[in-house]
N, C-alpha and C positions, 0 to 999 in steps of 0.2 A: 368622423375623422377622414380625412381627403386621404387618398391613396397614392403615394409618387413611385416617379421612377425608381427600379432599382438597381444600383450603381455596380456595373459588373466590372469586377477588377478587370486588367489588360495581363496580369500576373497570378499565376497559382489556379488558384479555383475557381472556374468561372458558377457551377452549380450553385442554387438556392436551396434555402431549405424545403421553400412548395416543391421542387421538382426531385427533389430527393424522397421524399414521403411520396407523391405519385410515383414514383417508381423505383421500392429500393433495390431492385434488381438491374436498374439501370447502368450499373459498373462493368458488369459481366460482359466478357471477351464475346466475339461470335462465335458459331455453334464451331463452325470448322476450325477457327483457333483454340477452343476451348477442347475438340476432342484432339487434337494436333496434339495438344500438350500433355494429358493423358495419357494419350496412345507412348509418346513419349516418355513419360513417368515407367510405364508398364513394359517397356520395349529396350529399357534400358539394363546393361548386362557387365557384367565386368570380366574384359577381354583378356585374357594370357595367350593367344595369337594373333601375329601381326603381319604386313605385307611389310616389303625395305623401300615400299613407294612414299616419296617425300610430301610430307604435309606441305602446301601452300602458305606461305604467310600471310596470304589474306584473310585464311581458313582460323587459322590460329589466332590472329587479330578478334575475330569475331567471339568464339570459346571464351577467347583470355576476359573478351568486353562483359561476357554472360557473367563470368567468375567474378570480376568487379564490381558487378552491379547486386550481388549477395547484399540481405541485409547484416547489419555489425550493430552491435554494442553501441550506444550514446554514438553512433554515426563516427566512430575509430577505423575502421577500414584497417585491421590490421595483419590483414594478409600480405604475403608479398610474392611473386609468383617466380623461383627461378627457373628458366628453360632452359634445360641440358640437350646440348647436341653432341656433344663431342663423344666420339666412339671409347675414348681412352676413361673420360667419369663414368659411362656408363660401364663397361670392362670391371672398374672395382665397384661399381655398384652391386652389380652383379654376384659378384663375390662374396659382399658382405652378406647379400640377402641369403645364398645357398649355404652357408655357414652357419648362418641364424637359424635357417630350416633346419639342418639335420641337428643343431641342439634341442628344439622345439620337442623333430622328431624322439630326442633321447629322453624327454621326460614320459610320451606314453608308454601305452603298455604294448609290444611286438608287433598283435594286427593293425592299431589304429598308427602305430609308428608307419609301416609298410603302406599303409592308404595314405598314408599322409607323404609321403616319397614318390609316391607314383602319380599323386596330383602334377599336373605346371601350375604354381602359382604364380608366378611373372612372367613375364615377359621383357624383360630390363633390356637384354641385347637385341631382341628382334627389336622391337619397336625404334622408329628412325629419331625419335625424341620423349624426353621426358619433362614432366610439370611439378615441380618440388613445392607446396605449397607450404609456407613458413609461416611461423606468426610472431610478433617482433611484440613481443610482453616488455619490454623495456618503458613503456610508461606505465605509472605507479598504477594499482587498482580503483583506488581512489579517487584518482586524477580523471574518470571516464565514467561519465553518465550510464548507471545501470551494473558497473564490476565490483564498486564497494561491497555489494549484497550478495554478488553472485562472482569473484572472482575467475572462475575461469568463462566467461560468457566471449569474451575476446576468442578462445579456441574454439567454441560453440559455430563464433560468427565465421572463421576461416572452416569450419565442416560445411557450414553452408555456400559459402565460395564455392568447395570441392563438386558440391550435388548443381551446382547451378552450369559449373563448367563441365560435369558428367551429362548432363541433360542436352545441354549445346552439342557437345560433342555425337550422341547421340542420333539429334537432329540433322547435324552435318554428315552421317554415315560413317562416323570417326570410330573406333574402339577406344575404350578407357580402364587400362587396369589399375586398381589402388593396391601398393606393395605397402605392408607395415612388418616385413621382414627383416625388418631393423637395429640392432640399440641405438635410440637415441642420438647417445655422442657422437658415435660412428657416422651418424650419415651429416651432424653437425658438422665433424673435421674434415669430412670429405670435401662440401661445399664451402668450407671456410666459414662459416657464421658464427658471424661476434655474440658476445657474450648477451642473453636475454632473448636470445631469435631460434625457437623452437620450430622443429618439421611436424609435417602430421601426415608422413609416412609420401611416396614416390609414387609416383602419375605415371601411366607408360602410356603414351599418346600416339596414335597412328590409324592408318587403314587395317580394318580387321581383317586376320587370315582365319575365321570360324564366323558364324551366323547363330549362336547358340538361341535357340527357342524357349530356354528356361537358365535360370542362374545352373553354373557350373556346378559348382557345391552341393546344390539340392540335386541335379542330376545323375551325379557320383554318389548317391547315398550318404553325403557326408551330414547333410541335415533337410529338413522341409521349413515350409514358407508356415507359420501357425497362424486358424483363423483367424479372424480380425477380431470375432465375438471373444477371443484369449487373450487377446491384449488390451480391449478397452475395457476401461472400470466407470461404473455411475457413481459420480460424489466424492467418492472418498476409497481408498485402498483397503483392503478388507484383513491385514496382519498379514503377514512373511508367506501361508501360503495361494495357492494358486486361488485369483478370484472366484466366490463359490455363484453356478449358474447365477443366480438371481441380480447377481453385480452385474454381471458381464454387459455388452452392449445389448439394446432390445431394437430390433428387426422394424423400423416404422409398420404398422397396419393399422388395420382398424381396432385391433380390443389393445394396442397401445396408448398409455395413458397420455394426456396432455403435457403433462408435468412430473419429472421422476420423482418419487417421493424424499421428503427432505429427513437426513440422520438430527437435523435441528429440530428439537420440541417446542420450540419458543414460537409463541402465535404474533410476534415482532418482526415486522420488517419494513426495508428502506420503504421509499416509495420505488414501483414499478417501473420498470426501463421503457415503458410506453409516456409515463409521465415525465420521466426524468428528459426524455429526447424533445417531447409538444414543450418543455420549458425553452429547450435549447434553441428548436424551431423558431416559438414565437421571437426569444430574443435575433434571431437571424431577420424574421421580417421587419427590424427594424430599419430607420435611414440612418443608419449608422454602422462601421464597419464591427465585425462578430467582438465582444470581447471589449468594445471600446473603455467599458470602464473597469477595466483590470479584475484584483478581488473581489470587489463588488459586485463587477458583475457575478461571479460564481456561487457570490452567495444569494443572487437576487436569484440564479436558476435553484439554488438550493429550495427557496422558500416558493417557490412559483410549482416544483414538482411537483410539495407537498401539500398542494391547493391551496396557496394565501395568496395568490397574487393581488385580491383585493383588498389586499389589509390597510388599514387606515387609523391603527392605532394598536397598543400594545401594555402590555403590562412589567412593572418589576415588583419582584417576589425578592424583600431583603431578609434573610433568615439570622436574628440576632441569640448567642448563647456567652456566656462567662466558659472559663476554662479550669479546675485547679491548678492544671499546670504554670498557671500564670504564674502560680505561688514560688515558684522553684528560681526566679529572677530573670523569665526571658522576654521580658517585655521595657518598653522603657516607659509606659507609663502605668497605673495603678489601676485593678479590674474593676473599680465603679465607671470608667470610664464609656466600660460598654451601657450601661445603663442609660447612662446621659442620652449617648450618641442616639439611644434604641429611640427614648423619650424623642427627642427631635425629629428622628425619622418617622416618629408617631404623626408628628406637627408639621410633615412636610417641609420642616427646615434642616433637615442634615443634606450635607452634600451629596449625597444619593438622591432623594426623594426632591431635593432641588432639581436638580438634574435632568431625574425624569420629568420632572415637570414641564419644566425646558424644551426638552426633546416631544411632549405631548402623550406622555406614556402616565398612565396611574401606577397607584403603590399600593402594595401589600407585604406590611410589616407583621414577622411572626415571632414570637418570645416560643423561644424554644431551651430555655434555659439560663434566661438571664437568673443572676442572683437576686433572691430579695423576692418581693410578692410580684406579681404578674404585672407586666406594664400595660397599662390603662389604655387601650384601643386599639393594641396589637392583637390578633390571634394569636392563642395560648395553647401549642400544642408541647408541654413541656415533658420529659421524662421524668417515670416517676422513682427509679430504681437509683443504686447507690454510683455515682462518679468518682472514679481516680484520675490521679495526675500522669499519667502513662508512665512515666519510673517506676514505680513503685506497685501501682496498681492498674489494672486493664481502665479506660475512661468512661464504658456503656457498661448496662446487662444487657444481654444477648437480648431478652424482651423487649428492652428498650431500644434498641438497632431495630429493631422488626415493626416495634408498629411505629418508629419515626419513617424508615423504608414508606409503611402501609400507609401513612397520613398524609407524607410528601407525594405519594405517588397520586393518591383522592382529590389532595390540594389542587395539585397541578391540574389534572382534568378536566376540572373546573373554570379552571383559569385559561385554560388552553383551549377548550371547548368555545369560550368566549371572545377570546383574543386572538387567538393563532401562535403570537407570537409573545413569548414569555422571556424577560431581562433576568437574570440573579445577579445577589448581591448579597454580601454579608457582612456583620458586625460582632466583633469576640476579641477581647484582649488577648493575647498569647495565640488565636490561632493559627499565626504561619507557623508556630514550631508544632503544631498539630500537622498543619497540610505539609510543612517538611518531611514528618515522618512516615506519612502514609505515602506518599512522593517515592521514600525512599524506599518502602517497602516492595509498591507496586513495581519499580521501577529498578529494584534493585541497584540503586545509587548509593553512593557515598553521601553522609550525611554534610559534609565541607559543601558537595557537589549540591545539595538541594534550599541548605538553609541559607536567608539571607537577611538585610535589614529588616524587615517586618516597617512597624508603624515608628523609624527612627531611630532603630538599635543601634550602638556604638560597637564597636569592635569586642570589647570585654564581653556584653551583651550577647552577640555574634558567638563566641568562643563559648559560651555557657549554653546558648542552645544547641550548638553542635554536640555539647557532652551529654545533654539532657537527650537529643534524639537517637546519639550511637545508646545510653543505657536503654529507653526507652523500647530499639529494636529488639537488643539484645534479650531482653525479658517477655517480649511480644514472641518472639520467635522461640522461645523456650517454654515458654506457657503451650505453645498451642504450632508445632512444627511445619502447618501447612499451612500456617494465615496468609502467607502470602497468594495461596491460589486463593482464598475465599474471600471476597470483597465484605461478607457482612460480617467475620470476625474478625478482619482487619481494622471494621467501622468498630467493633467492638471494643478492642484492644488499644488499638492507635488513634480513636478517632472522636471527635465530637457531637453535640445534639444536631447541628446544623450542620453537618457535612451528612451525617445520615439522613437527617430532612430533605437537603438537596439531592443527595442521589435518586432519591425516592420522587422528589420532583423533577429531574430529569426523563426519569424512567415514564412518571405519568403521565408526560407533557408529550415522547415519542408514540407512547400507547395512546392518544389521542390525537394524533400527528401534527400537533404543536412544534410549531421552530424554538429551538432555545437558544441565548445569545449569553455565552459565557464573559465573566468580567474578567477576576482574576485569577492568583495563585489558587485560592480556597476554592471557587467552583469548578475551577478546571479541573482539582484534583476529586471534587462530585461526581462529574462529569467521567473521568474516566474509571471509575469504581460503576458507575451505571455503566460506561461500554464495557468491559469487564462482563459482568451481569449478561449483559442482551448485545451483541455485536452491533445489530441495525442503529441503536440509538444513535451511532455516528453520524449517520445520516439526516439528522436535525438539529447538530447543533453548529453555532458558527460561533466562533472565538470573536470575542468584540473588540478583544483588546493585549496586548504582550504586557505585561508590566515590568516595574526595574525588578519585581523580587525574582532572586538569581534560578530557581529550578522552572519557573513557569515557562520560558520555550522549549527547555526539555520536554514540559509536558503534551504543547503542545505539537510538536513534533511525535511523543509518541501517539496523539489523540489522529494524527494527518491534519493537522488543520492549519490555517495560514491567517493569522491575525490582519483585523480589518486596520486598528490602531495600534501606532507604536509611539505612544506621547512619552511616556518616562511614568507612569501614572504610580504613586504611591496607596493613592486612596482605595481602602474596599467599597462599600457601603453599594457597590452596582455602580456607582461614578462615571468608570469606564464601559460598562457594557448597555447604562443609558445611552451617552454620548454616539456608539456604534448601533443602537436600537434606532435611534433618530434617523442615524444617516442612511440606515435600510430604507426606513419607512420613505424616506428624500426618494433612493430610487427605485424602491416599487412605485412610488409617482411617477419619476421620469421614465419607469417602462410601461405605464400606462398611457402616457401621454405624448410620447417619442412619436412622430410620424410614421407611419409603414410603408412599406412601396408596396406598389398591383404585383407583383410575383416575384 
């Protein structure tokens, strides 16, 4: 393949991915900027004496620009910076702060009261101005990329403001004192701020009248600076008290290990960030700008981390089972229906195994509990133990959960070991109000919230499976008070042959690092009963498809994953996650065969 130019934006980034992999250190400031701003980091002090000589507004301009250029929240920017000069705000400023002080002072006990009176902690009237840095919360949490999760991250981003414009300042020769000798409201009335626009305590900005060598506070015995080895933890925080040595940070040297050791026993993981990046790479060497083909592309790096890039064909795995619960009236048509369907997917004519065919993918159909004697050319990995209709009684034995887990898990590796990339698909009268309920459990939903049409349901229909999956919870959760942490007695209780099979195939398919391409309702809620289980497996599966039934974008929303197809797809049988299997296969071709540029 010919090698072309490669087309350097005039905009943003001009770097490649070759030039970024030769040198990932190639970002890093020069040595003298780099120690500039260190030296600065270390150098920096917080001042309570001030000279009455006036800031420059040039001087200030620059600070205020350092403070702006803070990173924020979904890019909110919601600081706001007011400068006080006026000797008369600063007068009650003052006040309020010495006020605040000796209440502070009346809660210690007598010495620490008296050390705390004989500190200066401001500087409110020396200094010739002050910097009120505010944060204007007045749009919704929600409304800002990043606050829904973490609601105060907006005041997060105006502390960072604070250090960016202490650092400037710094640099300038400026002093900077931070006063939080406040109440709140007090310094809101003072400044007049409308209603939603918080302070985060008063700036005293000016020429220093002290050079201090070390923070004030630690100087006065009031505290020390604590190792660094005291504050970092490896992994994970070790319960309420103080991290025990072993946590702490470890020292680089030579009897330093490579890699800290993992609190995960699980021998499961993504693929490595050296993989994950050569995917991302190669897709950069392409003549084409990064990203060109949207989700696809991401899942084309998904599958390329995980060494399929040469893939050139694929398999679907339809897992067909009957339900009791069908008995209970949540279906709209009669459970021989699955038999038929299973029979035709036998014969490569159900719309599934049409599909894949279509698409160039083979089939592998498995009786995992159809009713009746085994269907004739399917794999027969069926349970042997007694089934309930989840009202009434649990739907697995605990046995029966374990070695469907063990069989789905063998199947897949198999299959995966062969193919790289493995479709599901499934076939069961009544099982949306199965995947409802485990939906709902996982997920702690409302039952309204996860059931939906299924294969046709009417309304009446709809209203009987919602009663069927609230009693169903109700006794699942009463049977057994923790199922909801435990995926295989959930598969037990809530669940069916083929939801356990596919978990089990999901898991097998990661453990062999198989891509799996989820269809619908039913594997997705597989799907995340195996991430449950093992956390990495997320990192091999790609959603092939959203369908109309109403909990599946919840699910995959809790799974992260962003569906390839949004057709309205009703059908299970894999339908949709052939269809999406295809269009991979499409561009893993076109990312083999896409022209590259010389660098």
């Amino acid at each position: 393949m010919s090698a072309w130019p490669r087309p350097v934006p005039v905009i943003g980034d001009p770097s490649s991915a070759t030039q970024r992999a030769a040198d990932p250190t190639g970002w890093a400031l020069p040595p003298a900027v780099r120690d500039g701003l260190y030296e600065a980091i270390d150098a920096r002090r917080d001042v309570r004496r001030f000279r009455p000589d006036p800031v420059p507004d040039e001087v200030l301009r620059r600070v205020l620009t350092a403070a702006h250029h803070a990173p924020s929240v979904g890019h909110s920017q919601p600081w706001r910076f007011v400068v006080v000069r006026a000797a008369g705000t600063r007068e009650r400023a003052a006040v309020l702060a010495d006020r605040e002080r000796h209440r502070q002072a009346e809660q210690l006990d007598p010495e620490s009261a008296r050390r705390l009176l004989d500190l200066q902690l401001e500087g409110i009237r020396e200094a010739p101005l002050a910097v009120v840095v505010c944060c204007d919360r007045r749009t919704p949490a929600a409304g800002v990329l990043g606050r829904a999760t973490f609601p105060d991250a907006d005041l997060w981003s105006c502390a960072c403001a604070i250090q960016n414009l202490w650092l400037a300042a710094r640099a300038e020769g400026l002093g900077l004192g931070w006063v939080t000798l406040f109440r709140p409201e007090d310094l809101a009335e003072l400044l007049d701020l409308p209603d939603g626009v918080v302070t985060l305590g008063w700036l005293c900005l000016g020429w220093p009248d002290e050079r201090p060598p070390a923070p004030g506070l630690e100087r006065a015995g009031w505290s020390r600076r604590l190792p660094l080895a005291d504050v970092v933890v490896e992994e994970r925080w070790s319960g309420g008290a103080p991290p025990p040595p072993e946590s702490r940070l470890r020292v680089p040297g030579p009897a330093a290990p490579a890699e800290p050791p993992s609190a995960d026993p699980s021998p499961l993981r993504a693929p490595d960030p050296a993989a994950v990046v050569a995917a991302r790479d190669g897709a950069d060497r392409l003549l084409s700008p990064p990203g060109s083909l949207g989700v696809l592309d991401r899942a084309v790096d998904r599958i390329v981390a995980a060494g399929h890039g040469d893939l050139r064909t694929a398999t679907l795995l339809v897992a067909a089972a009957d339900h009791p619960v069908a008995a209970l009236g949540v279906s709209a048509f009669e459970p021989g229906v699955t038999r038929d369907v299973t029979r035709a997917a036998v014969a490569g004519e159900a719309l599934g195994t049409t599909a894949a065919r279509a698409a160039g993918l083979g089939s592998v159909v498995v009786d995992v509990g159809v009713d009746g004697p085994p269907v004739p050319g399917a794999v027969a990995l069926r349970p042997a133990g007694p089934r309930g209709d989840l009202l009434t009684g649990p739907a697995l034995a605990d046995a029966d959960v374990a070695g469907l887990l063990t069989r789905g898990a063998e199947l897949a590796t198999g299959l995966a070991t062969r193919a790289g990339l493995l479709a599901l698909g499934e076939i069961g009268i009544g099982n949306t109000t199965v995947a409802a309920a485990l939906a709902c459990l996982l997920l702690d939903a409302e039952p309204a919230a996860m059931v939906g049409v299924g294969a046709g349901a009417d309304s009446g229909i709809v209203a009987r499976k919602v009663e069927v999956v609230t009693g169903a919870l109700r006794r699942a959760r009463a049977a057994r008070p923790t199922v909801a942490r435990d995926p295989a007695a959930a598969l037990a209780e809530l669940g069916g042959p083929e939801f356990a099979l596919l978990t089990g195939v999901v898991l097998g398919a990661a453990r062999a690092r198989g891509m799996v391409v989820l269809d619908g309702f039913a594997t997705s809620v597989a799907a995340l009963l195996a991430v449950t289980l093992e956390p990495a497996v997320q990192a091999y599966l790609v959603a092939g498809q959203r369908s109309r039934e109403r909990g599946h974008a919840a699910l995959l929303t809790h799974l992260g994953l962003e569906p390839l197809l949004d057709l309205r797809i009703r059908a299970g049988e894999g339908a949709g996650a052939a269809f999406a299997t295809g269009l991979l296969l499409d561009a893993l071709r076109v990312r083999r065969e896409t022209a590259r540029v010389s660098h």
